[in-house]
GUFI-46501 format. One record per residue (C-alpha): residue number from 1; x negated, y negated, z. Coordinates in steps of 0.1 Angstrom, whole numbers. Layout:
# residues N
[NUM; [X; Y; Z]]
...
***
This chain:
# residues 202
[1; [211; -216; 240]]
[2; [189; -235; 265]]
[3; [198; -261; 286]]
[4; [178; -285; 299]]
[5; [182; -302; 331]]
[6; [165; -316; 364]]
[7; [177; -310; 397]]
[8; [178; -330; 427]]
[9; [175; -310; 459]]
[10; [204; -323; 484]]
[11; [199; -325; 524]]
[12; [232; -316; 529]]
[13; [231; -283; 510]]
[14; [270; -270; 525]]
[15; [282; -293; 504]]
[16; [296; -293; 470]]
[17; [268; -298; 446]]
[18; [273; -323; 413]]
[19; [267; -313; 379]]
[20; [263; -346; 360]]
[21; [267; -354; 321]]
[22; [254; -381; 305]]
[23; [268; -406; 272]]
[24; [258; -399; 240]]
[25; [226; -413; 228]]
[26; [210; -406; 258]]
[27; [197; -379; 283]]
[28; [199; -366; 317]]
[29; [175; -389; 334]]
[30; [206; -416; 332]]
[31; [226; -394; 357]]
[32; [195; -386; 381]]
[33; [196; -421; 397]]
[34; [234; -419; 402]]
[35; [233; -382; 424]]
[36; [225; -401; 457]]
[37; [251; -435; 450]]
[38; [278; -406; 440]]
[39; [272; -383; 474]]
[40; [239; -389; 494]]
[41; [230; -354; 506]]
[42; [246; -331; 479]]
[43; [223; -309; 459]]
[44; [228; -325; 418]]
[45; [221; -306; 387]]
[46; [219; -335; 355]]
[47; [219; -316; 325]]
[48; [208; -326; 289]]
[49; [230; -322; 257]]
[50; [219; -299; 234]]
[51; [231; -318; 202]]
[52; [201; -347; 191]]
[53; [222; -376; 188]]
[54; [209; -412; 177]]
[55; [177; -418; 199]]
[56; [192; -392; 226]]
[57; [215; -363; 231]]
[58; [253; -355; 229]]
[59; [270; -327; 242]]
[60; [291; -322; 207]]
[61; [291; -336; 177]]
[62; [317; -364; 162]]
[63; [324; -366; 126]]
[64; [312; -395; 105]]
[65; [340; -416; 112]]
[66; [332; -408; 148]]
[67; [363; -390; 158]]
[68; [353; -360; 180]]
[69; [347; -323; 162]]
[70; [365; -301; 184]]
[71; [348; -271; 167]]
[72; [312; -283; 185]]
[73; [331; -293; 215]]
[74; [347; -252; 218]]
[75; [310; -239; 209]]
[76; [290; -261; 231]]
[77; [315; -259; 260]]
[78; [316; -222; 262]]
[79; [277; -222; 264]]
[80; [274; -253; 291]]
[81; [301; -235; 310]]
[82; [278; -202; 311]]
[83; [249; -226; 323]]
[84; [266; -240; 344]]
[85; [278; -205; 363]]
[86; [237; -193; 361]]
[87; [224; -224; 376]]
[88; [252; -222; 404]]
[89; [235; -185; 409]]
[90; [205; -197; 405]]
[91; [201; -219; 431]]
[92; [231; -203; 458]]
[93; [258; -230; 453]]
[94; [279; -226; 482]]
[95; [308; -243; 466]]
[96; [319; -249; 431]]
[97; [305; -277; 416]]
[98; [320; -312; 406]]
[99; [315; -327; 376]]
[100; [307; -358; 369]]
[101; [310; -371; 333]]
[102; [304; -404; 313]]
[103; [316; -415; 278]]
[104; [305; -384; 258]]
[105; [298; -361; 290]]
[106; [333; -372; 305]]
[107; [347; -362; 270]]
[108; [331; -322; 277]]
[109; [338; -322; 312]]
[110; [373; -327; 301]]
[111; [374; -304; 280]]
[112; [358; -278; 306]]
[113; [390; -285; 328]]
[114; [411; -272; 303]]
[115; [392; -245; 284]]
[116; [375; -231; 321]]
[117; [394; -239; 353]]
[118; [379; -221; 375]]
[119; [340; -233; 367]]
[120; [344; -261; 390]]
[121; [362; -276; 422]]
[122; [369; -313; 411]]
[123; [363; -335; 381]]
[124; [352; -374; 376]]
[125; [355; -386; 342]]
[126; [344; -419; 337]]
[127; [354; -433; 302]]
[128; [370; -402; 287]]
[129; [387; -395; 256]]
[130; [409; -367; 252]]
[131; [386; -342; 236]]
[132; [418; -324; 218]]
[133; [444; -333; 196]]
[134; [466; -305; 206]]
[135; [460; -296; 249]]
[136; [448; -261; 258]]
[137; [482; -239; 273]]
[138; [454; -233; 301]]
[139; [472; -236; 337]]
[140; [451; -256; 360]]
[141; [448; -247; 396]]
[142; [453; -284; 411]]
[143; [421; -290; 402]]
[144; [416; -329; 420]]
[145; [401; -346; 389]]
[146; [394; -387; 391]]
[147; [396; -405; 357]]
[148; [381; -443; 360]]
[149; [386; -465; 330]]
[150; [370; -502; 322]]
[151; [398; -529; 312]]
[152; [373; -545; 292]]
[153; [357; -513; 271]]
[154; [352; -519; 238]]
[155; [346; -482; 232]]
[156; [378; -471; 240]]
[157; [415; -477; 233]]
[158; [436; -487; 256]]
[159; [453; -463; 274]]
[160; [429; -432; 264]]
[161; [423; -426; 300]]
[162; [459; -426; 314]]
[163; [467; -401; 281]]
[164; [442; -375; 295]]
[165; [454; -378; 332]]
[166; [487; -369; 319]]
[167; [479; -342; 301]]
[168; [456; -327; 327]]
[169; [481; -338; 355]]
[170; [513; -317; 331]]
[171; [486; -286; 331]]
[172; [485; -287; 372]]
[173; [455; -309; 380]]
[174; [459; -333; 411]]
[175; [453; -367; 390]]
[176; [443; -396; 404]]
[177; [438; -428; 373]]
[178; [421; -462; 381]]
[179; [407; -491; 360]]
[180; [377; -513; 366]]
[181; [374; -549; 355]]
[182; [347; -534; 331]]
[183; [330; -527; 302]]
[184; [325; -490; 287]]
[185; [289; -485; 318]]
[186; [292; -475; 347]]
[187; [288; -505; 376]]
[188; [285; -509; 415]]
[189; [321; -506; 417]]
[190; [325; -470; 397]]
[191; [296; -461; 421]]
[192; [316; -471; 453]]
[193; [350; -457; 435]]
[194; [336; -424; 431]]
[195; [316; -419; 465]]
[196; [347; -431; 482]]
[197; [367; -408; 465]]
[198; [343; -376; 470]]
[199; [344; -381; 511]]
[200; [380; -379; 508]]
[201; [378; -342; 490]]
[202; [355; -332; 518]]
***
């Protein structure tokens, strides 16, 4: 399978680059803009979905009734996860990457955390769902993950987020859970949230 993505070259190339994942419906030029407010200076990789999806992409596919088919999730993860280990070669990451997810990419970078721990150094989710019914036995290596929900979301239930966080913090990730006064996109304040929370990793 072939991924598509753009890059955007960091100045600060010692530091952990960002492999960003958009929501459904849409592709990786959403994430592009987002690189510098995330971590001016890091070298970002925004990647595409491979599943068409509405007037965009997804990175799996959802059944009609919209809940998620962990089938696609499992085949499209192991193939983004093999991507993601060739660009890193590709382009001599010094460090493992960090994902960044939102909505539908938060959903697979989730599920990346369980099904491939050691692919990347840190996780943001921003409005995730738990992409399994049942959690992968997979032991995390205290992998720092940062789950940020919006109070007001009408695309989520409440109390998705703080569901995954436990289930990822009972599997050894370092957790950290915060809600926004906001909807289901991503603001200012998720912008500040996550930046501030990426110079603390350094």
């Amino acid at each position: 399978m072939t991924w598509r993505y753009q890059l955007i070259a960091g100045a600060e190339p010692a530091r952990a680059p960002l492999v960003l994942l958009h929501g459904s419906g849409r592709d990786e030029q959403d994430m592009v803009p987002l690189a510098a407010k995330f971590a001016p200076g890091s070298t970002a990789v925004a990647v595409r979905g491979a599943i068409p999806w509405e007037r965009g992409y997804a990175f799996f596919r959802r059944f009609e009734d919209r809940s998620i088919d962990e089938a696609s999730v499992l085949e499209q993860g192991h193939s983004l996860a093999e991507f993601i280990n060739d660009v890193g070669v590709r382009y001599g990451f010094q460090k493992p990457p960090i994902l960044i997810g939102f909505s539908n990419g938060a959903i697979m970078a989730a599920a990346l955390i369980q099904l491939y721990p050691d692919l990347m150094g840190a996780a943001v989710l921003l409005r995730p769902l738990s992409p399994f019914a049942t959690p992968h036995r997979e032991r995390l290596p205290g992998t720092p993950v940062l789950i940020i929900d919006g109070s007001d979301d009408e695309r989520r239930t409440p109390g998705d987020g703080l569901r995954l966080a436990k289930t990822l913090e009972h599997a050894g990730a370092v957790t950290r859970h915060h809600v926004l006064n906001a909807g289901h996109s991503i603001g200012p304040e998720d912008c500040a949230f996550v930046r501030d929370w990426l110079v603390s990793r350094r």
